[in-house]
Every structure is written in structure tokens, then in C-alpha cells.
C-alpha positions in Angstrom: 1.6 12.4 16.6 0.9 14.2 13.3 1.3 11.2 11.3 -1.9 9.7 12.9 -4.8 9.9 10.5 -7.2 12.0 11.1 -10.8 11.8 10.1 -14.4 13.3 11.1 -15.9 10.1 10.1 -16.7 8.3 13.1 -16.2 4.6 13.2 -19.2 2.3 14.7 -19.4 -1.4 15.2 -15.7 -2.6 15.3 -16.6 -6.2 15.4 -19.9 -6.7 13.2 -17.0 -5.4 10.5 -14.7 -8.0 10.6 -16.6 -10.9 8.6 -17.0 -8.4 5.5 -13.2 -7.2 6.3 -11.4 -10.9 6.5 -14.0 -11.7 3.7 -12.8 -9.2 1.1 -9.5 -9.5 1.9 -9.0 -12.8 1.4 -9.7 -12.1 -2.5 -7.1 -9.5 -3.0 -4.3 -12.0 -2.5 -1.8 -11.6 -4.9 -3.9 -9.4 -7.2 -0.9 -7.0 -7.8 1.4 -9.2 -9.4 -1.4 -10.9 -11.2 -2.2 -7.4 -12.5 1.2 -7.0 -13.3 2.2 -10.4 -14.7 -1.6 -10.1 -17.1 -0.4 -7.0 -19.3 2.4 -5.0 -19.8 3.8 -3.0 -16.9 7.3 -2.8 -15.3 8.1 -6.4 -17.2 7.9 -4.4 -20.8 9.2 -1.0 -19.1 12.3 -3.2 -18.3 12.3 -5.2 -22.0 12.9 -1.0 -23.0 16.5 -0.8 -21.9 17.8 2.6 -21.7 14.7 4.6 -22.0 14.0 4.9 -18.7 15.2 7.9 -17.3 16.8 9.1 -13.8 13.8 10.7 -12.7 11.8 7.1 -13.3 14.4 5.6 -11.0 13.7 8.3 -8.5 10.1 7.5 -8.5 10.2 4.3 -8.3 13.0 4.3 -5.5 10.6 6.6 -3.7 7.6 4.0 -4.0 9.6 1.2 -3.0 10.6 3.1 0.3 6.9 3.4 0.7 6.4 0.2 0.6 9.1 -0.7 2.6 7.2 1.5 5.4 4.0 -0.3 4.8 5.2 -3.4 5.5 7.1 -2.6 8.5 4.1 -0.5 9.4 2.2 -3.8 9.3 4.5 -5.6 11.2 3.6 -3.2 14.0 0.2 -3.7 13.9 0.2 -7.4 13.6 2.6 -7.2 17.3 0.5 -4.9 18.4 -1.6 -7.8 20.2 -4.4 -5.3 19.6 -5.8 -7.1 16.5 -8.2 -10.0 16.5 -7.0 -13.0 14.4 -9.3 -12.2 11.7 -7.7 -8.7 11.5 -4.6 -10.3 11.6 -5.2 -12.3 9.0 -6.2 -9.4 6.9 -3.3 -7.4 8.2 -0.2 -9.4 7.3 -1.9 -10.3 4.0 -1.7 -7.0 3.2 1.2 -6.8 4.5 2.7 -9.4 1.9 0.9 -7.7 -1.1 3.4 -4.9 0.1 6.1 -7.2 0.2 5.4 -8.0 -3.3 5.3 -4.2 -4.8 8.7 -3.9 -3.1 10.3 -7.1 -4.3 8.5 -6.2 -8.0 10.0 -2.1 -8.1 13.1 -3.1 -6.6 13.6 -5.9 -9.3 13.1 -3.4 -11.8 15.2 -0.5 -10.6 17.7 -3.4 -11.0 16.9 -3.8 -14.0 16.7 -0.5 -15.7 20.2 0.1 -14.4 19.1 2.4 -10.5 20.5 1.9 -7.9 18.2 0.2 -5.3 17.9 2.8 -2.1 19.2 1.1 1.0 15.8 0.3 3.3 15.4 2.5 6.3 16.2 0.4 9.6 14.3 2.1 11.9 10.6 3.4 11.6 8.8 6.6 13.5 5.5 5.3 13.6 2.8 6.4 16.3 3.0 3.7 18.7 2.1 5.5 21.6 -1.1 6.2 20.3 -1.7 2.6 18.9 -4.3 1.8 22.2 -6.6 -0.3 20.0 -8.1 -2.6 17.3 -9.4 0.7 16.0 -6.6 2.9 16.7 -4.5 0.3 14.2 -6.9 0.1 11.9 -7.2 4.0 11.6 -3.5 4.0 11.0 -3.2 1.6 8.4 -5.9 3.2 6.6 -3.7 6.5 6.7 -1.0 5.2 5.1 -3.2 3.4 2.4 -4.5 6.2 1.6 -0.7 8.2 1.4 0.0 5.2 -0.8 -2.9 5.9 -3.3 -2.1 9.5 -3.5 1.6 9.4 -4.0 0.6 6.5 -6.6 -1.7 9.0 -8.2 1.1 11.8 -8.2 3.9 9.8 -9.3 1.8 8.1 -12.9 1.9 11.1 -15.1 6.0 11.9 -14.4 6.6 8.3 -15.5 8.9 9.3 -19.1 8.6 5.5 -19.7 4.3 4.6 -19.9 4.5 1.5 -19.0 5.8 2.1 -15.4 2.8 4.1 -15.2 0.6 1.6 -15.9 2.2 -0.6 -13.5 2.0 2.0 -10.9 -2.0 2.1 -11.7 -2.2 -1.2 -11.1 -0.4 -1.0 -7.7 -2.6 2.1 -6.6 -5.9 -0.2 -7.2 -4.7 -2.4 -4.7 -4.0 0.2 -2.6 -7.4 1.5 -3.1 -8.7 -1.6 -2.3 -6.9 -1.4 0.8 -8.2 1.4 2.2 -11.5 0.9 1.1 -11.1 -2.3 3.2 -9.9 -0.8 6.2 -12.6 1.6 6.5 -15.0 -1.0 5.8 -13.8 -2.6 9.0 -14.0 0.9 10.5 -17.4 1.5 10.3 -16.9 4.0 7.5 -18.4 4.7 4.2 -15.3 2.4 2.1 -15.7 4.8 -0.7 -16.3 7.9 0.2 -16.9 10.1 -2.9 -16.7 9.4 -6.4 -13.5 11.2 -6.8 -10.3 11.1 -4.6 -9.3 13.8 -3.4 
């Protein structure tokens, strides 16, 4: 389907990947909300009241259905029975720094006054073209890198700064994600100094 990533890098050696994937991983636990919980962020967007505006409510409504997609997406993955337990490991550890940028923008919708968008109960995601380790992987990396750019997009129409430096803070871990998964790819994790 169109939603499949596409890329003209070509991935080699699957499984001499995986130590250096479950490895790196397994330190990104949690980073978000210690990035979040170390400065200010959403918690002194929120201590701001009324400043926020509609539009940051939008935005961040429109992240936390992205995350919302993650997660499921990595739900997928992990029942795929295409993963390795390593990868799996990886996968729904990622899966649960999603969990946690959902739980963290839906608190603060909450609390600047939003409404909290009802999550979607069903997902389109390319299942029928999910045939292996790397087809997974390939997908996940997609939608890390979506995250990253919409991340990058939404920071400077943030009225209220401080979401937008919570936002940075969630798009590093998505960064990291993606660099990650095409790590485990066989692909350069960082492929240019710039993202574009």
C-alpha cells in the first residue's frame, strides 16, 4: 500500500543488526518523560493557564493521534510473529515510550482546558505486505520518521514556547527511533546531516 515506506537504501545483514539494535534500545527507556520531567515543557505550558491557544490544542490533539497510531502500529508488529525476541523487545519498548507521549499530551490537553480527541478504533496499516522481520522493521521506521517530521512542523506554530520545547524533546526520541530501526536495517542510521 502507499503507506509502506519506501526507500532506495538497501538493507543487508538483518541479524548481525540486532545486538547493536536491542543494545541501543535498551537505553532510550523512558528518556522522554525524563526529558520532560528535567526542564520545562508541557508541565510549565500547563502552570500558564489560559495562554494556550485553540490552535495549541489542535496540535497537540493531532500528535496524540499519532501516537496513538504508533502504538497500535507496534502492537501489530509485536503479533506479527515475524520479529525475533530481541526485536520484540526493542519493539514494544518503543512501543511504551509512545504510550508515554500519549498519556503526557493527553494529560495536558486536559489540562489547558482541550478536549481530548476520542482514539481511532480501528487502524489501516499494511498488513498484507508485513511478510517479514524486515518488512516490519521498514514500516516502523516509516512512521518514525512521519513522527519526526510532523514533530518538526508542528514546534514553530506552538503560541505557547514551552509546548514547543516539549515537542523537541519528543521528536529526539523519535529521532532516535528511527535512527535505531535503520540501524537494525542495515542502513546508514543517520543519513545526512540535515533532515529533510
Amino acid at each position: 500500500m502507499d503507506s509502506m515506506m519506501k526507500t532506495q537504501d538497501k538493507p543487508v545483514d538483518l541479524p548481525r543488526r540486532r545486538f547493536i539494535f536491542s543494545t541501543v534500545a535498551a537505553s532510550l527507556s523512558g528518556i522522554t518523560v525524563a526529558m520532560l520531567a528535567g526542564r520545562p515543557g508541557i508541565a510549565a505550558a500547563v502552570g500558564k493557564g489560559g495562554e494556550a491557544t485553540e490552535m495549541d490544542v489542535r496540535i497537540l490533539n493531532t500528535a496524540l493521534a499519532a501516537e496513538r497510531e504508533a502504538v497500535a502500529a507496534y502492537q501489530v508488529g509485536a503479533d506479527s510473529g515475524l520479529l525475533s525476541t530481541g526485536v520484540t523487545k526493542v519493539a514494544l519498548a518503543f512501543q511504551d515510550h509512545h504510550k508515554q507521549h500519549a498519556d503526557v499530551l493527553a494529560g495536558t490537553i486536559g489540562k489547558l482546558g482541550g478536549a481530548v480527541k476520542e482514539p481511532r478504533s480501528v487502524y489501516d496499516f499494511p498488513v498484507d505486505f508485513l511478510n517479514s522481520e524486515a518488512d516490519v522493521l521498514k514500516f516502523a521506521a516509516g512512521l518514525e520518521r512521519g513522527a519526526v517530521s510532523a514533530y518538526a512542523g508542528a514546534i514553530p506554530l506552538f503560541e505557547n514556547r514551552d509546548l514547543s520545547k516539549a515537542a523537541a524533546s519528543i521528536l529526539a526520541d523519535e529521532a532516535m527511533h528511527w535512527a535505531v530501526l535503520r540501524q537494525a536495517l542495515g542502513l546508514n542510521p543517520v543519513p545526512g546531516a540535515f533532515f529533510s
